[in-house]
The first five atom37 places (N, CA, C, CB, O) and aatype in JSON, in Angstrom:
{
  "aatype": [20, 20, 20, 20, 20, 20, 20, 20, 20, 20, 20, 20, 20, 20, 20, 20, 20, 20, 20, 20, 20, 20, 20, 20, 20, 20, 20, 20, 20, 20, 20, 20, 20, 20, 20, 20, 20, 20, 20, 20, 20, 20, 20, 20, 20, 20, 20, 20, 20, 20, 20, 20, 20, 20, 20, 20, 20, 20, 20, 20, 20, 20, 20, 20, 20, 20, 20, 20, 20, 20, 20, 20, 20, 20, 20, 20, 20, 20, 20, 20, 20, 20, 20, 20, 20, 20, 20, 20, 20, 20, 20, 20, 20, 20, 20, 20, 20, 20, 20, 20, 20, 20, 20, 20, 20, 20, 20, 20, 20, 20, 20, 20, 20, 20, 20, 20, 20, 20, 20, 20, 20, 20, 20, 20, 20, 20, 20, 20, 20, 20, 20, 20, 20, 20, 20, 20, 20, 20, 20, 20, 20, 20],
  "atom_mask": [
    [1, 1, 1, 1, 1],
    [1, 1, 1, 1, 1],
    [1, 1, 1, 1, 1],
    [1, 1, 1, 1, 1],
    [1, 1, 1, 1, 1],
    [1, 1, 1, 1, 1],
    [1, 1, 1, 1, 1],
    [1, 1, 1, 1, 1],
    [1, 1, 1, 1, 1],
    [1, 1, 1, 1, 1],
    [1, 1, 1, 1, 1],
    [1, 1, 1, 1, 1],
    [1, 1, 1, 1, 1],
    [1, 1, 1, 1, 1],
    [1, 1, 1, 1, 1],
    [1, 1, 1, 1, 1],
    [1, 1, 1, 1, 1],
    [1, 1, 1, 1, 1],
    [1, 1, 1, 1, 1],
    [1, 1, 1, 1, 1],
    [1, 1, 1, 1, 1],
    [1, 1, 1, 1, 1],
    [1, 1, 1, 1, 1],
    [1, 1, 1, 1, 1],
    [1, 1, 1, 1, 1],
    [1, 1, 1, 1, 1],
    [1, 1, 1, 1, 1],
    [1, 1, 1, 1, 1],
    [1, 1, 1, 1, 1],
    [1, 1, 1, 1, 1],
    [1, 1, 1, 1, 1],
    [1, 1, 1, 1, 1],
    [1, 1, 1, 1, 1],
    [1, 1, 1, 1, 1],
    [1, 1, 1, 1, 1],
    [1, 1, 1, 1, 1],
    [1, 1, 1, 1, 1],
    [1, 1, 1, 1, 1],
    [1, 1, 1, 1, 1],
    [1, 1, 1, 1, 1],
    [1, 1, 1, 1, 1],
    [1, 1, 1, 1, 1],
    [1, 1, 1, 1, 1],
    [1, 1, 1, 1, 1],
    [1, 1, 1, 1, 1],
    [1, 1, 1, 1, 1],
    [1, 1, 1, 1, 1],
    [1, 1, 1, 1, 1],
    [1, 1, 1, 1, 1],
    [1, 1, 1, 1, 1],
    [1, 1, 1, 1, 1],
    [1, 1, 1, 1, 1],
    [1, 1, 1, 1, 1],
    [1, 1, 1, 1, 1],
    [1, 1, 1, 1, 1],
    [1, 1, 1, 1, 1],
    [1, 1, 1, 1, 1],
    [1, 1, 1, 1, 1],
    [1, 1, 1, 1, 1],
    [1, 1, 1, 1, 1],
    [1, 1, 1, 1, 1],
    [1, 1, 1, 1, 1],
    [1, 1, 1, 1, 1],
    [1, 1, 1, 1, 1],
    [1, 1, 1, 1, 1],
    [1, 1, 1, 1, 1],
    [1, 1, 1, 1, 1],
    [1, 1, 1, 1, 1],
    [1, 1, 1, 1, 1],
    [1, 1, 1, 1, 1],
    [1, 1, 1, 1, 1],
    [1, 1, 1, 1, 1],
    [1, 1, 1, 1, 1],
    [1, 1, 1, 1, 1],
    [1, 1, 1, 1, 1],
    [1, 1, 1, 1, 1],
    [1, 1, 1, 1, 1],
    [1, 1, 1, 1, 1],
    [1, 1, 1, 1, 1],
    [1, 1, 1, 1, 1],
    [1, 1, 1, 1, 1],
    [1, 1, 1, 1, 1],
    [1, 1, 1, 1, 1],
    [1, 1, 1, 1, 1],
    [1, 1, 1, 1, 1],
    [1, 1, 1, 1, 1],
    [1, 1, 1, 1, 1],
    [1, 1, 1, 1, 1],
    [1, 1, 1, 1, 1],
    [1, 1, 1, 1, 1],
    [1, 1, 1, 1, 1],
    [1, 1, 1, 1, 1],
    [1, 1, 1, 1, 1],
    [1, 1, 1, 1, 1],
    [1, 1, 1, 1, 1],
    [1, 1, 1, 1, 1],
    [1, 1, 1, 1, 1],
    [1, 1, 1, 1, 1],
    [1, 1, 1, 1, 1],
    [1, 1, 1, 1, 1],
    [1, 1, 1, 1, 1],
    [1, 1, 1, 1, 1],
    [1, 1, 1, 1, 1],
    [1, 1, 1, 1, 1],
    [1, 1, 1, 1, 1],
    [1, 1, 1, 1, 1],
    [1, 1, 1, 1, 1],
    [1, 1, 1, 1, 1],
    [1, 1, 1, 1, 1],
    [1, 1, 1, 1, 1],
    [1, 1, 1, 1, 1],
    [1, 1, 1, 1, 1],
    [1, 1, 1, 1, 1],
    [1, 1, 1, 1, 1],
    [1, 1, 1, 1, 1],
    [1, 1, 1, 1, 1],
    [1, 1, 1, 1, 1],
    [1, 1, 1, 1, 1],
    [1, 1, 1, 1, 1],
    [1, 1, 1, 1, 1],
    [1, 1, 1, 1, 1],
    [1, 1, 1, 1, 1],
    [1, 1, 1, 1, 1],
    [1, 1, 1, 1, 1],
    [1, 1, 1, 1, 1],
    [1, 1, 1, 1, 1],
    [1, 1, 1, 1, 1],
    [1, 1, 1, 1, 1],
    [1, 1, 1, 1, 1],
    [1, 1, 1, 1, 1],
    [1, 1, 1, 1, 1],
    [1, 1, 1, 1, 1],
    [1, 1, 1, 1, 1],
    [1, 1, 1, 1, 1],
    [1, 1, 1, 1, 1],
    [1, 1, 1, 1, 1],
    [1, 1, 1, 1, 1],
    [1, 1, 1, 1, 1],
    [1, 1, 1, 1, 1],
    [1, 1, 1, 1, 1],
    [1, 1, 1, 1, 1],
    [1, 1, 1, 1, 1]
  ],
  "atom_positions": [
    [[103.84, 137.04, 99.64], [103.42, 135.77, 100.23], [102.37, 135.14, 99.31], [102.85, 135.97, 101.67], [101.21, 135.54, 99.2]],
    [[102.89, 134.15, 98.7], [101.77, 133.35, 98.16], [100.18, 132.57, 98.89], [102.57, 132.35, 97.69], [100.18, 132.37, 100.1]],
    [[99.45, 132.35, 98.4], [98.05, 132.41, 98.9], [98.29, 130.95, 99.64], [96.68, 132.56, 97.6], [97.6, 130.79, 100.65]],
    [[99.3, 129.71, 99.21], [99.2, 128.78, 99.61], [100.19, 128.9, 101.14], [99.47, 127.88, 98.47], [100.01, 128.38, 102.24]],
    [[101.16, 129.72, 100.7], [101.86, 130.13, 102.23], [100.75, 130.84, 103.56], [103.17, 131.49, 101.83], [100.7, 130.77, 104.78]],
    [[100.01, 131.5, 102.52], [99.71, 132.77, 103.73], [98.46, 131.63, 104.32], [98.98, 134.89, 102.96], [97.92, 131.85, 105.4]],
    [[97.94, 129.99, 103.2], [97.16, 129.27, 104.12], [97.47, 128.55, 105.1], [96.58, 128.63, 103.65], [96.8, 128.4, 106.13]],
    [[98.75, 127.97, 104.76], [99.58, 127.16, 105.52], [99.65, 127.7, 106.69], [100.81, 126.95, 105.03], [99.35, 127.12, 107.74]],
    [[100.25, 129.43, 106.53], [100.31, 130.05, 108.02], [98.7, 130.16, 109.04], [100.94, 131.77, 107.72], [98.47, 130.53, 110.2]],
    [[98.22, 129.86, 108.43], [96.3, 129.87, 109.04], [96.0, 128.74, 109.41], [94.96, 130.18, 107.92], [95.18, 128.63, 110.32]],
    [[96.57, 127.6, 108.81], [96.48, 126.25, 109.69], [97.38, 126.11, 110.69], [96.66, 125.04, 108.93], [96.93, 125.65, 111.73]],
    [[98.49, 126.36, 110.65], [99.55, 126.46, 111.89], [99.07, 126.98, 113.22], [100.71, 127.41, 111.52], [98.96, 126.37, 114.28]],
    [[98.65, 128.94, 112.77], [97.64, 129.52, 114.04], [96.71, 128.93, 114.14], [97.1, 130.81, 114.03], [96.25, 129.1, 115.28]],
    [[95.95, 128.09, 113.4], [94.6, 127.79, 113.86], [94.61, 126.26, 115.06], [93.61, 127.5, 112.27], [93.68, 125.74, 115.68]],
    [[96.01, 125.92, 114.99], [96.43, 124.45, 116.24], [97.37, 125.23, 116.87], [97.27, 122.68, 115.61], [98.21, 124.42, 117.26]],
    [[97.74, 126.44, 117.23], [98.72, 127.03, 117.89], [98.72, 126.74, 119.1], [98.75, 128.22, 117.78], [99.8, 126.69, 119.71]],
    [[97.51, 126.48, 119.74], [97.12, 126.17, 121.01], [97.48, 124.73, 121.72], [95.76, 126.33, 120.95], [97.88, 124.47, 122.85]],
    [[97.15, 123.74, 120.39], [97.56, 122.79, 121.09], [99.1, 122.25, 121.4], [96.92, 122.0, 120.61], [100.11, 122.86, 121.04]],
    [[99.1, 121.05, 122.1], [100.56, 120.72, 122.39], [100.81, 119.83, 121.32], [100.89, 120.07, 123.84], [99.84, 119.18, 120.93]],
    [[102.0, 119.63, 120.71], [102.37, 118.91, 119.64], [101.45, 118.98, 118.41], [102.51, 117.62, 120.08], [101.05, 117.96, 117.84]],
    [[101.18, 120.1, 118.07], [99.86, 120.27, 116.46], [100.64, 119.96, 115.31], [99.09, 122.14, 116.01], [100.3, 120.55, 114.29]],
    [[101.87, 118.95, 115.21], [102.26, 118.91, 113.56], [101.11, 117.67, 113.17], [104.28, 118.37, 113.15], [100.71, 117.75, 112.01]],
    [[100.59, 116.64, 113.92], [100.18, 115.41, 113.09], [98.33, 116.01, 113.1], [100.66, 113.49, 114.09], [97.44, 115.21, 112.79]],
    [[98.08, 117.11, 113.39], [96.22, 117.8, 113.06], [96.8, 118.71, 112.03], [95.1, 118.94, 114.65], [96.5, 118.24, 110.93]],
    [[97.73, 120.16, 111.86], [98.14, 120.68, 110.99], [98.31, 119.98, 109.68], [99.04, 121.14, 111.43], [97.85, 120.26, 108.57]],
    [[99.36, 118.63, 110.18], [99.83, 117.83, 108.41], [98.23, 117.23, 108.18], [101.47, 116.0, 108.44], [97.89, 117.53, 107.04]],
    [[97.57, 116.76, 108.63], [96.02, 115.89, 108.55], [95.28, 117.32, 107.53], [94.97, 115.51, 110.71], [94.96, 117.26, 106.34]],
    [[95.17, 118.56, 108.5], [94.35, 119.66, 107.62], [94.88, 120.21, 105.95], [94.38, 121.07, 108.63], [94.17, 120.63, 105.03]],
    [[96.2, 120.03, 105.98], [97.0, 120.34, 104.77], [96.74, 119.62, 103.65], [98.29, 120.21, 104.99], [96.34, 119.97, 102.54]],
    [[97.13, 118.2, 104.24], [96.9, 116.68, 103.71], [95.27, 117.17, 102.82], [96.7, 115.18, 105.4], [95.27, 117.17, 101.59]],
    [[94.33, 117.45, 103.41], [93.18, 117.46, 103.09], [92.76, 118.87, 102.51], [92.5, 117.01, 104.15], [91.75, 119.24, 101.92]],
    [[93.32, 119.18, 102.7], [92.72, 121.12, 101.55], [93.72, 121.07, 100.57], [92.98, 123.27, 102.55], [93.28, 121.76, 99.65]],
    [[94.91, 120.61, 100.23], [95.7, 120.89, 99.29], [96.25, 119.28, 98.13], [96.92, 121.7, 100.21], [96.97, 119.22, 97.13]],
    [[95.3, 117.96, 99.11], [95.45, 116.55, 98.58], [97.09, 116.02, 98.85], [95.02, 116.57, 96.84], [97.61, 114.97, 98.46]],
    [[97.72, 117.19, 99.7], [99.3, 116.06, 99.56], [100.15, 117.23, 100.35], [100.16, 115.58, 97.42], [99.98, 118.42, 100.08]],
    [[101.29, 116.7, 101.59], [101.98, 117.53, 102.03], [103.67, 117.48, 100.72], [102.1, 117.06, 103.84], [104.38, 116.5, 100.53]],
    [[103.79, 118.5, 100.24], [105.03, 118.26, 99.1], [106.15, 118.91, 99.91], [104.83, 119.09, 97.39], [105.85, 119.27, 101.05]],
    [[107.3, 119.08, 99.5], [108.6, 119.41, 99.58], [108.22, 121.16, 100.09], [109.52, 119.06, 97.95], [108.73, 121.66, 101.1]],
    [[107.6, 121.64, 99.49], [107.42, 123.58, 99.43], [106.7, 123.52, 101.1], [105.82, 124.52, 97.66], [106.71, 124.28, 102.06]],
    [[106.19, 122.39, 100.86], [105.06, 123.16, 102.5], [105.62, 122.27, 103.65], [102.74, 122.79, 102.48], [104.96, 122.32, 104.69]],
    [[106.44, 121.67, 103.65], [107.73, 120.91, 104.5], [108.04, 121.92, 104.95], [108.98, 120.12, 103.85], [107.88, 122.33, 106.1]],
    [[108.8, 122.68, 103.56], [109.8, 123.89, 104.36], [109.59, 124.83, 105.39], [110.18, 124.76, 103.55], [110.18, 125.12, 106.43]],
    [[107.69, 125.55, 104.28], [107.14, 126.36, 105.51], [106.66, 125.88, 106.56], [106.25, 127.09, 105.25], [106.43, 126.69, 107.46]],
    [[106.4, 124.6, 106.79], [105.89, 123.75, 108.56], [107.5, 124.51, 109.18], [105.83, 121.02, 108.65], [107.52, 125.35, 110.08]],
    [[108.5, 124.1, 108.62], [109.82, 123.81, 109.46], [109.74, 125.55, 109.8], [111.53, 123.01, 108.42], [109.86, 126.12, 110.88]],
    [[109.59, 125.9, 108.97], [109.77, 127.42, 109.5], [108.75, 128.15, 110.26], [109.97, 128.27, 108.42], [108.97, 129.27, 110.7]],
    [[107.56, 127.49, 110.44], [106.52, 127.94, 110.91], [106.18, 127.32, 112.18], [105.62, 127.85, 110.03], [105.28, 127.7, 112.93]],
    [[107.04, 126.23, 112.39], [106.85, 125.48, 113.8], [107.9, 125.58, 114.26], [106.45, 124.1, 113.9], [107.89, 125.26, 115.45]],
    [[109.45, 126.06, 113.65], [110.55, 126.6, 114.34], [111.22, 124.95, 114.72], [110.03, 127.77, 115.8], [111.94, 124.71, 115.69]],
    [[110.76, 123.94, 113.66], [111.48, 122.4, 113.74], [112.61, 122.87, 112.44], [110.13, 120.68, 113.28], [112.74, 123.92, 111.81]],
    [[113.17, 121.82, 112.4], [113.98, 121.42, 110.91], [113.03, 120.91, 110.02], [115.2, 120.23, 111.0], [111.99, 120.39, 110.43]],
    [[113.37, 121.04, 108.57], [112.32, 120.14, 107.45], [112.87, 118.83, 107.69], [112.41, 120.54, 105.6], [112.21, 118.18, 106.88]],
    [[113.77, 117.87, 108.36], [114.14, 116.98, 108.52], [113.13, 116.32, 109.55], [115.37, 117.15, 108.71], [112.68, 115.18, 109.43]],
    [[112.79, 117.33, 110.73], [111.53, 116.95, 111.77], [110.42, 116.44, 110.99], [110.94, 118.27, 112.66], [109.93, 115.31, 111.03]],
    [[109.99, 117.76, 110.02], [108.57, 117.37, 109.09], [108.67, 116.21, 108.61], [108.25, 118.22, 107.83], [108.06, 115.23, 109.03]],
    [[109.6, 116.24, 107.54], [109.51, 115.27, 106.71], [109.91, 113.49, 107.18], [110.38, 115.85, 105.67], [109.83, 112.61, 106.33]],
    [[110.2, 113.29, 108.16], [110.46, 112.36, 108.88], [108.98, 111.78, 109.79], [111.65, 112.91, 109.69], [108.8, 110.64, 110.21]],
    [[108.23, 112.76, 109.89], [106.7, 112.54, 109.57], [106.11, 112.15, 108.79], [106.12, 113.2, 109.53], [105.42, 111.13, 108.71]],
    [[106.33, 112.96, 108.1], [105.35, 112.74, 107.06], [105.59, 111.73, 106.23], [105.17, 113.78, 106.32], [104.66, 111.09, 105.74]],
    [[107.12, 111.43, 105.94], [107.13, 109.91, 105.53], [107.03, 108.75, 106.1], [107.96, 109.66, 105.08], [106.88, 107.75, 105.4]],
    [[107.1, 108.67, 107.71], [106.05, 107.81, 108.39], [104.74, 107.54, 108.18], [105.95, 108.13, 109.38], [104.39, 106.36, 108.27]],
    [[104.12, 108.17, 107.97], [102.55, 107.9, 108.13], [102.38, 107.77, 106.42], [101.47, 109.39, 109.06], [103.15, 108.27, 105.6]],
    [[101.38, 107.11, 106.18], [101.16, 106.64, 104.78], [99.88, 107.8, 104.63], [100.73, 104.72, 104.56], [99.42, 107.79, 103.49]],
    [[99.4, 108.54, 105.3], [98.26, 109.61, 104.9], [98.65, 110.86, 104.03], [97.66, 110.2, 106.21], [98.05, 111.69, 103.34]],
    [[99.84, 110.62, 104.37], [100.34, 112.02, 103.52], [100.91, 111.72, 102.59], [101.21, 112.98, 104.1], [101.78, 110.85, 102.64]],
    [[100.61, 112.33, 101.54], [101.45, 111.92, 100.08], [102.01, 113.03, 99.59], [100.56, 111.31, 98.84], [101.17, 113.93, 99.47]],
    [[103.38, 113.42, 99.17], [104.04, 114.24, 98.51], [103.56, 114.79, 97.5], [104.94, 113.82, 98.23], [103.9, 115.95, 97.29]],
    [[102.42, 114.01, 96.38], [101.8, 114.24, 95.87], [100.0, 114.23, 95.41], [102.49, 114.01, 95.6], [99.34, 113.19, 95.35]],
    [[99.46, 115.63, 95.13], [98.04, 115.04, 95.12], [97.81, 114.37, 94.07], [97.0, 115.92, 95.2], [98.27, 114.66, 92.97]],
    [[96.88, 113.14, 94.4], [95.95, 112.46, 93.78], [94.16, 112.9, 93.37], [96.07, 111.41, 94.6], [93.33, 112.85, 94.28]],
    [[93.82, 113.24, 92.24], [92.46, 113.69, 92.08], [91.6, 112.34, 92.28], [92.22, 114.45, 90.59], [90.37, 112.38, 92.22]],
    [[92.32, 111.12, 92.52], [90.93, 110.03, 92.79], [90.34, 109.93, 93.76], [91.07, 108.77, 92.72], [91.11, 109.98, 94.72]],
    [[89.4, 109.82, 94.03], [88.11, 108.93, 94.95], [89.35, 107.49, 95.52], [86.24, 108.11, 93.45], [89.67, 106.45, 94.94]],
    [[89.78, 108.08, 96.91], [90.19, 106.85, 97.9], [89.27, 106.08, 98.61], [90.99, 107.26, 98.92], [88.31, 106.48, 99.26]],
    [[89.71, 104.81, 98.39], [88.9, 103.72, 99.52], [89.81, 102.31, 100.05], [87.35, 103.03, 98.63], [90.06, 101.15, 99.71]],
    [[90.06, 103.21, 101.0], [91.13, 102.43, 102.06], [90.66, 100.9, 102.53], [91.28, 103.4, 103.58], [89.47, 100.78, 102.84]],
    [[91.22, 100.12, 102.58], [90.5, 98.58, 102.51], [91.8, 97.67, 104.13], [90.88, 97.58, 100.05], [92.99, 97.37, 104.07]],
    [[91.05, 97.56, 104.99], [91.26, 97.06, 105.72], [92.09, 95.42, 105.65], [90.2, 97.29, 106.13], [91.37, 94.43, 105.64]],
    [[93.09, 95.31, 105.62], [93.59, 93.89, 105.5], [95.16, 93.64, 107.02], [94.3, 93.76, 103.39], [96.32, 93.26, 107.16]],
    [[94.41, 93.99, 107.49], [95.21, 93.49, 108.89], [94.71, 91.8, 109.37], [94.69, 94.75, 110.36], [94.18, 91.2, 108.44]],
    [[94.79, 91.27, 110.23], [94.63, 90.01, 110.8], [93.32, 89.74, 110.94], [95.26, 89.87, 111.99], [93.05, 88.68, 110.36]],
    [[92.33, 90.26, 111.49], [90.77, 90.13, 111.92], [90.22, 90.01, 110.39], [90.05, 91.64, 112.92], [89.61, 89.01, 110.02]],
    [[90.52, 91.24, 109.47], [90.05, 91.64, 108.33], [90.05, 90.42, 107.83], [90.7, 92.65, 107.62], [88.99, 89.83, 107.65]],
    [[91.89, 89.56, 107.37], [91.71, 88.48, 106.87], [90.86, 87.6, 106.97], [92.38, 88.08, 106.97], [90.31, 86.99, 106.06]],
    [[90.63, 87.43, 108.84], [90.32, 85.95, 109.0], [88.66, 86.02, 108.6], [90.71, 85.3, 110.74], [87.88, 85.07, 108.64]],
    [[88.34, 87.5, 108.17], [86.84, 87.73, 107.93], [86.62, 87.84, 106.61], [86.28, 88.93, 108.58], [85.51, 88.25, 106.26]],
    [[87.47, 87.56, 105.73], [87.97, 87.01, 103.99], [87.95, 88.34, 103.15], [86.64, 85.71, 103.07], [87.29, 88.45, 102.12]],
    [[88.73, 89.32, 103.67], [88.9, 90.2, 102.77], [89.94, 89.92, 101.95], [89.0, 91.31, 103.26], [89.89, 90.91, 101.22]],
    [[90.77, 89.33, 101.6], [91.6, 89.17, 100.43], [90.9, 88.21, 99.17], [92.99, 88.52, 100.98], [91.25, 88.08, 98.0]],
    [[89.36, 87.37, 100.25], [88.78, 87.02, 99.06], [88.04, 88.1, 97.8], [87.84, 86.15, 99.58], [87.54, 87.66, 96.76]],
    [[88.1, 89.35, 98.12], [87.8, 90.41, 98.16], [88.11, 91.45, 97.24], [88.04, 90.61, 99.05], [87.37, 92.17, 96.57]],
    [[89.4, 91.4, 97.34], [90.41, 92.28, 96.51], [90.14, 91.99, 95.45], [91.81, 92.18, 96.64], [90.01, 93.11, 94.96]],
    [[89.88, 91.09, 94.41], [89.88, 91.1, 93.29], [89.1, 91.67, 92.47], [89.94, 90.31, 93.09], [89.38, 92.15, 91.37]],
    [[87.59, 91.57, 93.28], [86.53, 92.14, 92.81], [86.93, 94.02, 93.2], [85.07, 91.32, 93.62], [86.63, 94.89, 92.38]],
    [[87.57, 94.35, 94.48], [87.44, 95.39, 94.39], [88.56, 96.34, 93.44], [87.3, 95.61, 95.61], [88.39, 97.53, 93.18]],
    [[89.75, 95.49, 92.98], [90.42, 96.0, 92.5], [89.93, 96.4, 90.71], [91.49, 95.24, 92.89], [90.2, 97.39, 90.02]],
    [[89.25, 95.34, 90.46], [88.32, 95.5, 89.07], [87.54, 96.78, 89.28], [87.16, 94.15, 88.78], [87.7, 97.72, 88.49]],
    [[86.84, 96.86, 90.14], [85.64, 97.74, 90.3], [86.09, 98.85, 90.43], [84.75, 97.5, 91.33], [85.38, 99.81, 90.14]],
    [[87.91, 99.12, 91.09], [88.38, 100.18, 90.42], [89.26, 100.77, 89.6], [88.44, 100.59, 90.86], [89.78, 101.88, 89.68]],
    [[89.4, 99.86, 88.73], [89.99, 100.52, 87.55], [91.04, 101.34, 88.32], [88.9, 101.44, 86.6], [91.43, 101.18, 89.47]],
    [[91.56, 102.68, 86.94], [92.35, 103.41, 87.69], [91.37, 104.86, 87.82], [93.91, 103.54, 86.94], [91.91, 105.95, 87.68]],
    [[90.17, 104.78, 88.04], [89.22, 105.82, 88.51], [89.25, 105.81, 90.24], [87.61, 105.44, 87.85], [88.8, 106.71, 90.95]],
    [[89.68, 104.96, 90.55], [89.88, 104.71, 92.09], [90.78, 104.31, 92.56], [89.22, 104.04, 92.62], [91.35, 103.27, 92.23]],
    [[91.18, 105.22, 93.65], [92.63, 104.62, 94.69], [92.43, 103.56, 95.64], [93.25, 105.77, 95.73], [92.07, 103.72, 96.81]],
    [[92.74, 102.27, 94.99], [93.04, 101.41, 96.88], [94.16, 101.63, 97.56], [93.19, 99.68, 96.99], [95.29, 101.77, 97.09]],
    [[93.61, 101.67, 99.3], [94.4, 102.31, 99.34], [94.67, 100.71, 100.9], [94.08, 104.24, 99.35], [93.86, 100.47, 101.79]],
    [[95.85, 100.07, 100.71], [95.56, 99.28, 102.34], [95.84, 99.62, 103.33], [96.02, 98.22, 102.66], [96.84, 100.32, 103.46]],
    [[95.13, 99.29, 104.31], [95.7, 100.01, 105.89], [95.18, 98.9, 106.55], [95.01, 101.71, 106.59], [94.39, 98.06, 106.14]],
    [[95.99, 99.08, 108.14], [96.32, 98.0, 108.92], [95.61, 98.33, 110.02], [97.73, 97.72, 109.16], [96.02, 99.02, 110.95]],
    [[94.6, 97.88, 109.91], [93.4, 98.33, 111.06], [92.6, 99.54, 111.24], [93.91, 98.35, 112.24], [93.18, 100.6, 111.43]],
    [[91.36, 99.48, 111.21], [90.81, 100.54, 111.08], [89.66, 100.33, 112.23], [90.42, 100.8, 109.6], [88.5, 100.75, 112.19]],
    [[90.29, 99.58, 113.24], [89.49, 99.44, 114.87], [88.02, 98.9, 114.37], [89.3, 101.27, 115.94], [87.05, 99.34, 114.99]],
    [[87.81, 98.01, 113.32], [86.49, 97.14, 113.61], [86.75, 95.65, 113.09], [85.08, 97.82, 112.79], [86.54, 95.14, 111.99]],
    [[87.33, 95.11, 114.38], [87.5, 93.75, 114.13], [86.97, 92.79, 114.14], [88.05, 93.43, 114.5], [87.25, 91.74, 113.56]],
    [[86.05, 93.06, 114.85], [84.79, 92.27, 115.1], [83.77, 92.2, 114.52], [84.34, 92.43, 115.97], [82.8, 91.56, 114.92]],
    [[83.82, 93.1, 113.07], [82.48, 93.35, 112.28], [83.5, 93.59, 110.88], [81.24, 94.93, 112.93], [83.06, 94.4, 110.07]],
    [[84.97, 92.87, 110.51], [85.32, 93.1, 109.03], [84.82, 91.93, 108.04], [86.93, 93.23, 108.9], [84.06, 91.04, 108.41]],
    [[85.2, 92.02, 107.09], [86.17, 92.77, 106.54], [85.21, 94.45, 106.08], [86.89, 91.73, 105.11], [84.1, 94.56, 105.58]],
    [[86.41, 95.8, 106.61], [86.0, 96.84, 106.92], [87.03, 97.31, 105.53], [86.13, 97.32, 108.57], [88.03, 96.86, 104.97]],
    [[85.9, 98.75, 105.36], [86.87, 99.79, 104.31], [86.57, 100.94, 104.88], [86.54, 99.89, 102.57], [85.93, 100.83, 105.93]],
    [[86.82, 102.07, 104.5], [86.33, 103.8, 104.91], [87.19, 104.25, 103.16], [87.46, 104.83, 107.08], [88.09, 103.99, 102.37]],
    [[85.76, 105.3, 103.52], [85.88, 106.07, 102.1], [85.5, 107.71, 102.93], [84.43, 105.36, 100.55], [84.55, 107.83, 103.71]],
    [[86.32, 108.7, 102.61], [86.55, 109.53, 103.77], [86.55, 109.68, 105.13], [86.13, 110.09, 103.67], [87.6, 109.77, 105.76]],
    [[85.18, 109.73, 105.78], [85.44, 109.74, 107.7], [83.62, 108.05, 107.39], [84.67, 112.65, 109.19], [82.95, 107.37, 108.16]],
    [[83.68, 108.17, 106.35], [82.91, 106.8, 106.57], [83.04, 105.62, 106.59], [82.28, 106.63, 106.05], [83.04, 105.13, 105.46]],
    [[83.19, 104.65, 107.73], [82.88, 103.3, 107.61], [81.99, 102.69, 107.15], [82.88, 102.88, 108.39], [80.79, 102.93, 107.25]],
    [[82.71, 101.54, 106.42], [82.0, 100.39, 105.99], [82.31, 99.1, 106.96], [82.41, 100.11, 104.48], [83.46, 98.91, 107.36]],
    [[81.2, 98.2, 107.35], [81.51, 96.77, 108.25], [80.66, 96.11, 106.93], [80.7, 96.52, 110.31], [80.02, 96.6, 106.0]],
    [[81.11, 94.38, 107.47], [80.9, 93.39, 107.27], [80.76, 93.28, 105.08], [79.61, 93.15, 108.41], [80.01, 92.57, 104.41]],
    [[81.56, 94.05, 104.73], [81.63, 93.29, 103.24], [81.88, 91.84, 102.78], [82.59, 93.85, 102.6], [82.61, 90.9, 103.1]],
    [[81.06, 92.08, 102.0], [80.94, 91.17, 100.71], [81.68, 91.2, 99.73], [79.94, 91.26, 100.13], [82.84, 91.5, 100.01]],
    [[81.37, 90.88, 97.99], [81.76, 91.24, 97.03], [81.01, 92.06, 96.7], [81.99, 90.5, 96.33], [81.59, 93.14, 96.65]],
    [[79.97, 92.13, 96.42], [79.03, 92.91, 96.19], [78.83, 94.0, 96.72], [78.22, 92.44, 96.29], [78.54, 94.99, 96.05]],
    [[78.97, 94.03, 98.19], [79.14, 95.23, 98.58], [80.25, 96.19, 98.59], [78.86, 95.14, 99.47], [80.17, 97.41, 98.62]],
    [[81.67, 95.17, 98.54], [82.63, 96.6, 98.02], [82.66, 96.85, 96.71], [84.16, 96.55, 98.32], [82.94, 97.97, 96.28]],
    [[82.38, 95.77, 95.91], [82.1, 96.46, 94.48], [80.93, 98.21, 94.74], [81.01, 94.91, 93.36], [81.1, 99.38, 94.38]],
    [[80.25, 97.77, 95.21], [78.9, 98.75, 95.07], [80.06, 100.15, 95.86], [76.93, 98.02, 96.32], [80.06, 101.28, 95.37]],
    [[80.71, 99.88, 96.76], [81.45, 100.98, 97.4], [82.36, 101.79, 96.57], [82.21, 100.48, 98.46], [82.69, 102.97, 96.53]],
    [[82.64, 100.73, 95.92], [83.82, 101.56, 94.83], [83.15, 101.97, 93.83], [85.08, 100.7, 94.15], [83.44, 103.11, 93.46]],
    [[82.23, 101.37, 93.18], [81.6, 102.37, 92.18], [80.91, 103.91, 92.81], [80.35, 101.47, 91.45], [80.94, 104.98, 92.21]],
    [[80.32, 103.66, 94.18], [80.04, 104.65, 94.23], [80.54, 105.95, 94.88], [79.29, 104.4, 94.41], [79.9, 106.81, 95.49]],
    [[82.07, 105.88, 94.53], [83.53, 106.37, 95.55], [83.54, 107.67, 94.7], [85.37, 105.22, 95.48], [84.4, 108.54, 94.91]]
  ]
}
């Protein structure tokens, strides 16, 4: 058993308890290994007693999981409806400069602060009310 199987099997037992644990399991994987791939599909399917057709029909739903890891510094940038009307696409340009390819943008469609965007998160941290200046300053310091 390889060390990445015998972890996989330790995140599985470690949500065994709950009801429906593939979308906290794929989230913990996602995040200790940077990407759910094809190899650890198989062992979910065999380890949750689904098909890899179950997994992977997940996991290519949700945009959190990537087949492959990325070593960059992500900073997810809010551009849903509120975001706009709070001028984050005036936005993008500066933040897309500021990251080069040292940084992942990453867009997502709401990140529940509508009332205080245009919003980003850079791991479990929020950012409200940007500027230019201030997502520049976010991405440099990603």
């Amino acid at each position: 058993m390889s060390d990445k199987s015998q972890r996989i099997g330790e995140i599985i037992a470690a949500h065994a308890h709950q009801e429906g644990p593939l979308l906290p399991i794929l989230h913990d994987i996602q995040h200790e290994f940077g990407c759910v791939d094809a190899e650890t599909e198989v062992l979910l399917a065999k380890g949750l007693n689904l098909t890899r057709a179950d997994i992977h029909g997940v996991v290519s739903f949700y945009h959190d999981y990537t087949p492959e890891a990325d070593p960059r510094p992500v900073v997810q940038i809010c551009r849903a409806e509120a975001c706009k009307a709070n001028g984050v696409e005036r936005l993008m340009g500066a933040a897309e400069a500021a990251a080069g390819k040292r940084v992942k943008i990453s867009t997502v469609y709401c990140l529940g602060l509508c009332s205080s965007g245009p919003a980003a998160r850079t791991g479990d941290d929020l950012h409200i009310r940007l500027d230019e200046k201030a997502i520049t300053k976010l991405i440099e310091n990603a």
